[in-house]
N, C-alpha and C positions, 0 to 999 in steps of 0.2 A: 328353466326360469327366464332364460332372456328371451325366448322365443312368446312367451306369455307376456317379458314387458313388451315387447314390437307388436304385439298383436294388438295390447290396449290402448298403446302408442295410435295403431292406425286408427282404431275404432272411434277416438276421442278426440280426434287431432284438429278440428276447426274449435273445439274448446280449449285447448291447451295452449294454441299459441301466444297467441295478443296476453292474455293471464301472465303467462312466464315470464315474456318482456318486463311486464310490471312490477313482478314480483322481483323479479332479479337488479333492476330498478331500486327499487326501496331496500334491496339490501346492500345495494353501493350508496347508496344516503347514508345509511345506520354504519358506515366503514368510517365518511366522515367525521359523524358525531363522535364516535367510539375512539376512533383513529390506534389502531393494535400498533404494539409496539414492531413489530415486523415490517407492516406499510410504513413508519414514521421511519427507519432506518433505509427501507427502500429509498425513499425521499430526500434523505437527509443526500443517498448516493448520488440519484440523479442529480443532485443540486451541485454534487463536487462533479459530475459529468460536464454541467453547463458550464460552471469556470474554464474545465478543458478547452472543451469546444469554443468556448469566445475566446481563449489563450489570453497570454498575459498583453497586460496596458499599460501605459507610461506612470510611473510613479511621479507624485508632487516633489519637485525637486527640493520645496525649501523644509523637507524632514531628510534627517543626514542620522546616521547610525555609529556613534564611537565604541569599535568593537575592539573589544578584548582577545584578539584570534591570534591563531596557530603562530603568526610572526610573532605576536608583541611575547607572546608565552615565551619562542623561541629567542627572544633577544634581553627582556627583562629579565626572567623569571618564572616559577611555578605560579600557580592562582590557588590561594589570595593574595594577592600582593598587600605590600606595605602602605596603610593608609596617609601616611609621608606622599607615597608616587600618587596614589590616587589624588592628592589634594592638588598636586603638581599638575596633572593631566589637564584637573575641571578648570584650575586656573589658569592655565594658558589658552583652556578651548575656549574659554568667556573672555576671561583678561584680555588676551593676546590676538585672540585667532576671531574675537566678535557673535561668538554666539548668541542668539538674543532669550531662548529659554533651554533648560536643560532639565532631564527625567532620568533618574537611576534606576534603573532594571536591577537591582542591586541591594541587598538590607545589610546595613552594619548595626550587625545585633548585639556583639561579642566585643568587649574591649581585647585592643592588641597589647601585648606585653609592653613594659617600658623598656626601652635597650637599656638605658639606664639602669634598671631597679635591677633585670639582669647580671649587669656587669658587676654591682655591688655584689649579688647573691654569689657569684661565684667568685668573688675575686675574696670575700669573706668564707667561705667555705675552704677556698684551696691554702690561704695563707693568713688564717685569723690572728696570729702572734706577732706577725709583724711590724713592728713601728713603722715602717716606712710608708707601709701596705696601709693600714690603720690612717694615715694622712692623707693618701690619696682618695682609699674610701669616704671620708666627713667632705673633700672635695668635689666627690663626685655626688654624695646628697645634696650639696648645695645647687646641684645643675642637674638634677632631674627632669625638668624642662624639655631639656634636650632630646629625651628619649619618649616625651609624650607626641607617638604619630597620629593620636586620635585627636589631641588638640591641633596639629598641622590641619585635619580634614573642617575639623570645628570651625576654625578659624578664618579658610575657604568659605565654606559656609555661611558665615557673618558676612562675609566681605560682597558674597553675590547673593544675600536671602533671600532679593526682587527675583532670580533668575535659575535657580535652583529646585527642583525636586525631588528630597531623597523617598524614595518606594521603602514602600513595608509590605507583609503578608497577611494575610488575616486566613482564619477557621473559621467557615461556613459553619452554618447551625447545623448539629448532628454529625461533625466530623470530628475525626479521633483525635483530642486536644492533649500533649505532652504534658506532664504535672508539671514540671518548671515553667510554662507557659502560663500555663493558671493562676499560678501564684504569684507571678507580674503581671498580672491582668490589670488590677486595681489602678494600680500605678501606669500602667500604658496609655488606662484610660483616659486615669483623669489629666495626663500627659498630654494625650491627642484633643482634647475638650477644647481647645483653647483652640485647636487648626479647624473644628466643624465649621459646614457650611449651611446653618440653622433658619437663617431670615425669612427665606421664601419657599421653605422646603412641608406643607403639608402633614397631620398625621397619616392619612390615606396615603398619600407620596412615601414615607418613612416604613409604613405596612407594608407596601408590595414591594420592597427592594430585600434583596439580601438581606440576611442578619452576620453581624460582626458577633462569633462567638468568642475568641480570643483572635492577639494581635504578636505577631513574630515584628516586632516592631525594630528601630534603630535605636544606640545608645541615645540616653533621654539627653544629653549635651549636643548628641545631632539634630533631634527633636527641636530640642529651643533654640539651635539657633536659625530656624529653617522658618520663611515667612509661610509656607506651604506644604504638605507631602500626600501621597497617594500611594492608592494600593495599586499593585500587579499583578493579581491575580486573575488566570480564566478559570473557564468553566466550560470543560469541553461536552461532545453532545458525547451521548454514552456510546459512540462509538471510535470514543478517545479522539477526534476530528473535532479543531479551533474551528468554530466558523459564528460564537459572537463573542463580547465581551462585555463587561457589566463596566456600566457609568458610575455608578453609584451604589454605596451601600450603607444600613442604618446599625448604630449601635446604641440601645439606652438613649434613646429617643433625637441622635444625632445623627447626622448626616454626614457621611463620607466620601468625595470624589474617587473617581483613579487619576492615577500617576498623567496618564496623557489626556485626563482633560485639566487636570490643576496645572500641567506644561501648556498646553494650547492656552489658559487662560492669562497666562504669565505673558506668551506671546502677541496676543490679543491686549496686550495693556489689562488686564484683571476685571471683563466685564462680572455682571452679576450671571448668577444662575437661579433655575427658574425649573420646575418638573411637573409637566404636564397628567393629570389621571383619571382615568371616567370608569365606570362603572367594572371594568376588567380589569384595571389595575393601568402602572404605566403604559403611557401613550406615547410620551415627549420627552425630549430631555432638551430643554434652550441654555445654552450659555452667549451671551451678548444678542447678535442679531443673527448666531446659528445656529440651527434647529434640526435635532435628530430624531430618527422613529425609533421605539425599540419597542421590545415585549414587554409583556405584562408585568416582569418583574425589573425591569431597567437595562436590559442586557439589547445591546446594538450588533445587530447583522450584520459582519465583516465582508466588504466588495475588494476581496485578497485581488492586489496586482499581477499577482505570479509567484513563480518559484525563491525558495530564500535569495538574496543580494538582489531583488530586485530594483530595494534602496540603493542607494548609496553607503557604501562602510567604510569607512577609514579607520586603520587601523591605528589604537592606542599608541602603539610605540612612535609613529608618527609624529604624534602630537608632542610624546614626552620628551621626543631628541628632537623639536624642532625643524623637524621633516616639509611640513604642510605648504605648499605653495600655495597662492592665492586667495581667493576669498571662497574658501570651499564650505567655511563656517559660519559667515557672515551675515550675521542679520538670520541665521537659519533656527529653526529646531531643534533640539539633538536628544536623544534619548543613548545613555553609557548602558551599556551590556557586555556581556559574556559572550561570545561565541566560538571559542575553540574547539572544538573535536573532543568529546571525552568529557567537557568540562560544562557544556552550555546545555540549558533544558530545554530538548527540543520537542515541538510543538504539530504536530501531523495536520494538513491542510489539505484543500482540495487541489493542490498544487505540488506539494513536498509531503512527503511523510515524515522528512528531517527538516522542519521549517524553523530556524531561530525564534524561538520566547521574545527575544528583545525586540523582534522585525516585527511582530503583534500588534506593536504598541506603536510602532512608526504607521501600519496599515490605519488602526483606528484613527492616531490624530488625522491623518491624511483624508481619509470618511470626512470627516468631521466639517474638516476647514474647508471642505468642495464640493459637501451636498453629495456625497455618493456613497452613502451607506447603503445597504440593500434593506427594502423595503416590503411590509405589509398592512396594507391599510385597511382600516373595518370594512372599506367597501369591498375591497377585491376579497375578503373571504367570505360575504356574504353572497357575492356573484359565483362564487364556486362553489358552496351547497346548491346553488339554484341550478347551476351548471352539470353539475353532477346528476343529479334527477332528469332533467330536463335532454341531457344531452345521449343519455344510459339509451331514455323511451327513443327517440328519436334514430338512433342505432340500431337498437333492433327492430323497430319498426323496418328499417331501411334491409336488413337480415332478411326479417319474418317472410316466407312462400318467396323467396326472389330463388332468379339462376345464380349459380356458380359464381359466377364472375362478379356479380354484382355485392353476394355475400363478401369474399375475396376484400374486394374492392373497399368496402364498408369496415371489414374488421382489421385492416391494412390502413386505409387510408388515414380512416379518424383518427385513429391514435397520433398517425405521424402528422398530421395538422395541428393537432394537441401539441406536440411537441416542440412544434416549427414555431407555433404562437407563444409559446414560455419562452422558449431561447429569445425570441425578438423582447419580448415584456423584460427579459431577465437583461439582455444585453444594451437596449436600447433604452430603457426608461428604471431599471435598477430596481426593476418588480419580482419578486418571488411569488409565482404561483404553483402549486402545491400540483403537479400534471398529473404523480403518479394517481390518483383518488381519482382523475377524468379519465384517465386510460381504465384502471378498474372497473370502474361503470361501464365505458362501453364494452371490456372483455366481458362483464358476469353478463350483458345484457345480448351481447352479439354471440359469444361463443357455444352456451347452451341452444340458444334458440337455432343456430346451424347446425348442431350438433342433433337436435329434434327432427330437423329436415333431413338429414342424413338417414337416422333410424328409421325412419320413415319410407322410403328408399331402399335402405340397404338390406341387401340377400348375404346367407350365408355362404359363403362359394366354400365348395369340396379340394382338399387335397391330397396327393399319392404321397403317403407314408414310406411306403417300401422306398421310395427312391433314394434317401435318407444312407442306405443302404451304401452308397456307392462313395458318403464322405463321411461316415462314423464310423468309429469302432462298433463291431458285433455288440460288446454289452452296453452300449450306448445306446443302441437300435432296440436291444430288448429288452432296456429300460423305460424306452419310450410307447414301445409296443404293450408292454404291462401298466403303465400310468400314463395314456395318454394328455390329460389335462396340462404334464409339464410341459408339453408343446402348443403354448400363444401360433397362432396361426396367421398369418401375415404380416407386416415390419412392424419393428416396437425397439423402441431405444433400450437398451443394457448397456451396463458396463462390463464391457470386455478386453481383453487382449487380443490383439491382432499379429500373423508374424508373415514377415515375407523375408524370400530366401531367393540367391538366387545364385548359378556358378563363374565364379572370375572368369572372364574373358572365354566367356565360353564361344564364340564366333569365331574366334579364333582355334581353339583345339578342335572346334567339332569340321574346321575345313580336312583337318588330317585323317579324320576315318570318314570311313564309306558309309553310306545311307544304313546299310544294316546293322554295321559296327556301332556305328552312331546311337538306332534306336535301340540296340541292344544294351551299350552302354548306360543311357539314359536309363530303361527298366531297372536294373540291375541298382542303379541310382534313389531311382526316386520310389523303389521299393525300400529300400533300407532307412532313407528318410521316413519315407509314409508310417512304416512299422515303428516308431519313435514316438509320430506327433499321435499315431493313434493310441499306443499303449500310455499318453500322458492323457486322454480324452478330449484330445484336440478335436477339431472340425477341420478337413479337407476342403475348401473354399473350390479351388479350381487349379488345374496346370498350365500354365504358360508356358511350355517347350522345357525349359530347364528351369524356371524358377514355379516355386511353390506357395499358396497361397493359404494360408491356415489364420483360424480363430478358437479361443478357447473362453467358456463360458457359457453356451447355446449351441443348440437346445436346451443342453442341459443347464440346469443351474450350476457352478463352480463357485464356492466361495475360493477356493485358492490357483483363479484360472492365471494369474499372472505368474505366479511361481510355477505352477505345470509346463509353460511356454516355456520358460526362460530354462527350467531344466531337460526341455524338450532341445532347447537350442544347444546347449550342453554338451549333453549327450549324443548331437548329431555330431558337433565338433570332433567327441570322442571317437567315435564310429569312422570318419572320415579321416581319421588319423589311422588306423586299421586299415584301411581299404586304400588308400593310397600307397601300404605298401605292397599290398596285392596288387593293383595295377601296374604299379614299378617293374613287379616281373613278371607283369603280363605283357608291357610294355606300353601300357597305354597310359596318357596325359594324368598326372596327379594333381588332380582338382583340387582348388580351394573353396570355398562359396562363404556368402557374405549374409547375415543374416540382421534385418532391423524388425527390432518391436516394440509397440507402445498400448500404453492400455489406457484405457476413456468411452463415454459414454459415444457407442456408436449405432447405428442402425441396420436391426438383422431380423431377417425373412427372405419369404418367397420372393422376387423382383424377376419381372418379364413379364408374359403375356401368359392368357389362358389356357393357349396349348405349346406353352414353350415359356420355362421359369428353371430359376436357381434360386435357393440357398445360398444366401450370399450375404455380407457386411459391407457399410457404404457409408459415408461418413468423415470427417474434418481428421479425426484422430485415427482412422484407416489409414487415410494420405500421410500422416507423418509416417506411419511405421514403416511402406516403401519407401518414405522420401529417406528413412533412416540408414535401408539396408543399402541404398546409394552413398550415402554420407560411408559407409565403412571401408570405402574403395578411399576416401579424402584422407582417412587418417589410418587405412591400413590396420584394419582391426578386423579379426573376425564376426564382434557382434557385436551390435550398440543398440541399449534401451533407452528409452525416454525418463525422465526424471519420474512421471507419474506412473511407470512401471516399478522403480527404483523403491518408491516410495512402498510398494508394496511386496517386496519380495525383499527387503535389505533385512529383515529380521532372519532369514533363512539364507539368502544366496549374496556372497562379498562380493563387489563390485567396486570401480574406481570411476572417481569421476573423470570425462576426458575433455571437455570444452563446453561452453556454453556457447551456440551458433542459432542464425537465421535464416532458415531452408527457405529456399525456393517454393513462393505461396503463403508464406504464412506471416504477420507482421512481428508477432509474438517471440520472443528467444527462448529457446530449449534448450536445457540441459542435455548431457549426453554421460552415458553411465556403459563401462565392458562388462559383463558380468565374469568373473576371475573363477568361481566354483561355490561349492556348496558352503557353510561357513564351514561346518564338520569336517570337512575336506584341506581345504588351503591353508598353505603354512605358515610360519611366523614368517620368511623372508619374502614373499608376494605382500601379505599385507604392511611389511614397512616398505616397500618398492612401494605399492599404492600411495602410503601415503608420502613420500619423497617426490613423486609426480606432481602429487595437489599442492602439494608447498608450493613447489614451481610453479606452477599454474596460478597459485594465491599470490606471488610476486611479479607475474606476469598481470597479474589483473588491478594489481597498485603499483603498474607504472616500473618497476624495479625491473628495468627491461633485463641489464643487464647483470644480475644477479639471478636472472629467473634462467637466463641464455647459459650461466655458470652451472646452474643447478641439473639442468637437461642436460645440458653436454656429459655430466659425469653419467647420469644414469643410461645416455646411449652408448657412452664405451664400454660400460658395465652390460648392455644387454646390445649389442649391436642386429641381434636378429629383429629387435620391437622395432614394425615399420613407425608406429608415434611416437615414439623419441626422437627420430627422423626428421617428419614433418614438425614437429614443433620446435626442436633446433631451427631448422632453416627458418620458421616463420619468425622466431626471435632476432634470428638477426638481420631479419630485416624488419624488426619494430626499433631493434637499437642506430639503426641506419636514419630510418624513416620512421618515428614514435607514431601511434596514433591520436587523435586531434586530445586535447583535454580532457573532455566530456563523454569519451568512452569506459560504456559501459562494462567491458570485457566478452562484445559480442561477438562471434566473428562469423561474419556475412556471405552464404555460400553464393557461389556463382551459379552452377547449373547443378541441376535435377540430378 
């Protein structure tokens, strides 16, 4: 059949081309209009790429962040705290400390208990007969007061209503609304009716924003006494990644800001607001004389400065023990948040995957007040359908009957010009355009149409099957020999397992015997290996003097080529335990060897020339699995897998994790996994040794240098022959000497090959 398409291929081929072009053209158009949810998440990636690459930028200084974190947790109290502290905080950070508007990231939904009402309940329960008891009780009703900490917050409240805004939550239409929520709806309602921002607001403008299904609102005494409040809610893209946030939203025919534009307006002296809409819905959204782009339905494209703390934080307890030197508050912004560990809602960004909810709200004001939202304007998406067509034909035109080099050139170049032009649009003028839908175009339009020139061109070349012969197993060979189709004929990416092997110090023992002894030894060797990797259906790669080179997966297909390796490795271990002690009283060197493997998509076939080729794998995830069997000399282990080996053989073979490290070559950090035995095999006291290791290593990786130094040390007097208990004592105590910097990952960075 393929020889029938290459034939009508040739016969047709001043028709087919320029056509293809076109055709494949108009179906990068039809990608735009369509836009599949697959390309729009492609996009959504690349957009958190370009963040990377322009890396972080100066935050507006005068938004400042009063967080609730791990100190204030650790010196106050658990969270929630008492709405007494809270009132304490906001009125020192405004009273005291000058703030000029302030934003709760924060709902006080729930009344707090009265201490008071408390004290009675129990002090009447425990001793109700008591006269004495009985008089201090009618005393302590008289002073109930005391114990209301919601009228403490209320009262704040009053005092700063110019400069305050407490957040609420709302339920988007068609989200799953609590029955106790519903049934204060009414009331929320017509609660908040009285804070809309109704004057200049459009029914068109009110249609295309958010709908307010229900409202997780504040008690309705923080409500009134509040000249203002907002919602805080986002709305991530469906791949759980913050990257806008809605300005506005409508309820029963009103109009509701968020939190940091009702803060910014506060800040701004309380200009008007204003929302711009045409034919697609929101355009604009003006408050005084500043003017933001969003989508269609109101939601503003976040230009994120970086990773969380980019702002400024200061932490709560700060402020409530009178900490705060200077004027770190003055005249500033503030938005009060949560963000302790454990406690705070965190927010995935193209910067953090743990980015603070509260820090959201500091990025938007900040957008806001300096013009640096990220943008898309009706023009530049109508220049990108044109661009997309226009640019598809003109690529493969540039493709179509060219050399080599020129194709190359063409399906290489374009793209990365595409790309270089958005980073500039994106970093320099705060333009979003949509690359990956330009790249498409020119792949559907460049890659078929060389790919035409190729078939065109290309001959079948012939291969020697038998030779297969001299690195499979026999019923591999005449497996293949009876269903030849399982063998793709020249390189083709699989996913396979890779393993290299190779003997300690063998430079050194092999100076001790003589050439003969040497290669006899060796046979004797890497037959008893060979006999291992072949009865698992490995593939024999090649020999490099003592070390071995094997893959498993190809030819043949393997769905369980990574567990075959890994108990190929095993089992050599076992083997080589045998035979060392035959050599013992033979008297020759008792060899250890080092074994790494990783499994991943790599590249396998024929490689070399026409009269001189191997069967061979080649590839990114090749190179780790030598760079591994090296790594096993560092930590003195017999074998060490890749985590993406791990991942496939942990349902069948126990293994311990050993470090997470940065090989030589690669920028990426790898896990690293020993394999211990089969699970069916290994005892109770290996797998809690296993896991007594990863403790220590989980304390070593949060800093606990020297509880982690405690924890190793016992497990290496306990087993003094594990060379990694060894090494990772010594490495501890020199972390407890010399810690590493803060912002380590737990990576640890080899030196050489």
């Amino acid at each position: 059949m393929l020889q029938s398409i290459t034939k009508f291929i040739e016969q047709h081929a001043k028709w087919l081309g320029m056509p293809l072009v076109v055709l494949m053209s108009c179906v990068a158009f039809s990608l735009v209009i369509i836009k599949p949810n697959a390309l729009e998440q492609f996009e959504m990636k690349s957009l958190d790429f370009r963040f990377q690459a322009r890396g972080p930028i100066p935050a507006d200084p005068r938004v400042v962040i009063i967080a609730v974190d791990d100190n204030s947790l650790a010196e106050v109290g658990r969270w929630p705290w008492s709405r007494d502290l809270i009132a304490q905080v906001v009125d020192k950070a405004v009273g005291k400390y000058g703030a000029k508007a302030l934003g709760f990231d924060i709902v006080f939904s729930e009344k707090q208990v009265n201490k008071v009402d408390e004290a009675i309940r129990v002090l009447r329960t425990a001793v109700a007969d008591d006269p004495y008891t009985l008089n201090h009780l009618a005393w302590l009703k008289q002073h109930r007061q005391w114990g209301d900490v919601d009228g403490e917050l209320e009262a704040v409240i009053k005092k700063y209503k110019d400069k305050l805004v407490p957040g609420y939550f709302f339920y988007p239409q068609g989200a799953d609304v609590p029955e106790l929520v519903l049934k204060q709806m009414p009331a929320e309602a017509e609660l908040m009716q009285s804070l809309a921002m109704i004057s200049k607001f459009s029914k068109e403008a009110m249609l295309s924003m958010p709908h307010i299904a229900a409202i997780e609102g504040n008690l309705p005494r923080i409500t009134q006494a509040a000249d203002a409040i907002g919602f805080f809610n986002f709305f991530p893209d469906s791949d759980g990644t913050v990257r806008r946030i809605p300005l506005m939203a409508e309820m029963d025919g009103f109009v509701y800001p968020s939190m940091a534009m009702q803060t910014l307006r506060m800040y701004l002296d309380w200009p008007g607001m204003a929302v711009v809409v045409g034919e697609a819905g929101v355009e604009e959204v003006q408050l005084g004389p500043l003017s933001m782009q969003t989508d269609e339905r109101g939601n503003m494209l976040l230009n994120h400065y970086g990773p969380g703390r980019t702002f400024k934080h200061i932490s709560a307890a700060d402020i409530l023990y009178d900490r705060l030197k200077g004027d770190e508050l003055r005249d500033r912004i503030v938005i009060f948040g949560v963000t302790a560990i454990g406690v705070y809602d965190y927010r995935p960004t193209p910067f953090d995957s743990v980015f603070p909810g509260v820090e959201g709200h500091a990025v938007a004001i900040a957008n806001i007040l300096n013009g640096e939202e990220l943008r898309r304007p009706i023009s530049v998406e109508v220049l990108e359908l044109l661009a997309v067509l226009l640019l598809s034909m003109l690529a493969g035109y540039l493709v179509y009957h060219r050399p080599p080099l020129v194709q190359g050139l063409s399906i290489i170049g374009i793209p990365l010009l595409i790309m270089v032009f958005s980073q500039w649009m994106f970093t320099a003028q705060n333009i979003w355009i949509q690359e990956t839908y330009l790249i498409i175009g020119v792949l559907l339009a460049t890659l078929p149409t060389a790919l035409f020139g190729y078939i065109i061109e290309s001959r079948k070349r012939a291969f020697i099957h038998d030779a297969f012969s001299h690195y499979l197993a026999p019923s591999v060979v005449e497996n293949l020999a009876k269903n030849p189709d399982a063998l793709k004929l020249g390189g083709e990416e699989k996913h396979l397992t890779a393993f290299f092997s190779d003997i300690a110090s063998f430079s050194t023992f092999s100076e001790k015997l003589t050439p003969s002894e040497l290669v006899a030894f060796l046979n004797r060797y890497l037959t008893a290996m060979s006999d291992i990797l072949l009865a698992q259906k490995g593939t024999i790669d090649k020999y490099e003097g003592d070390a071995i080179i094997s893959f498993f997966g190809a030819p043949i297909d393997l769905e369980d080529h990574a567990v075959r390796c890994v108990v190929a490795a095993l089992e050599q271990q076992k083997k080589l335990t045998l035979l060392r002690e035959e050599w013992k009283e033979e008297g020759l060197p008792e060899v250890h060897v080092r074994i790494g493997i990783n499994s991943g998509p790599m590249v396998v076939g024929n490689m070399g020339t026409q009269s001189s080729m191997n069967y061979t794998i080649m590839g990114d995830h090749v190179n780790l699995a030598a760079r591994l069997e090296g790594v096993c000399k560092v930590y003195r282990v017999p074998i060490l897998m890749s985590k993406d080996t791990y991942v496939l053989v942990r349902n069948e073979v126990s293994a311990r994790f050993v470090d997470r490290v940065r090989v030589v070559g690669r920028s990426q950090p790898v896990d690293l996994y020993q394999p211990i035995g089969m699970r069916s095999e290994v005892t109770q006291a290996q797998i809690q040794e296993s896991r007594a290791y990863e403790q220590a290593w989980s304390l070593m990786m949060h800093g606990q240098y020297e509880d982690a130094l405690q924890a190793m040390s016992i497990l290496y007097v306990e087993n003094p022959e594990c060379g990694l208990y060894d090494v990772m004592v010594n490495r501890l105590k020199t972390y407890t000497q010399t810690p590493p910097p803060d912002d380590w990952e737990g990576v640890f960075n080899l030196k050489s090959k």
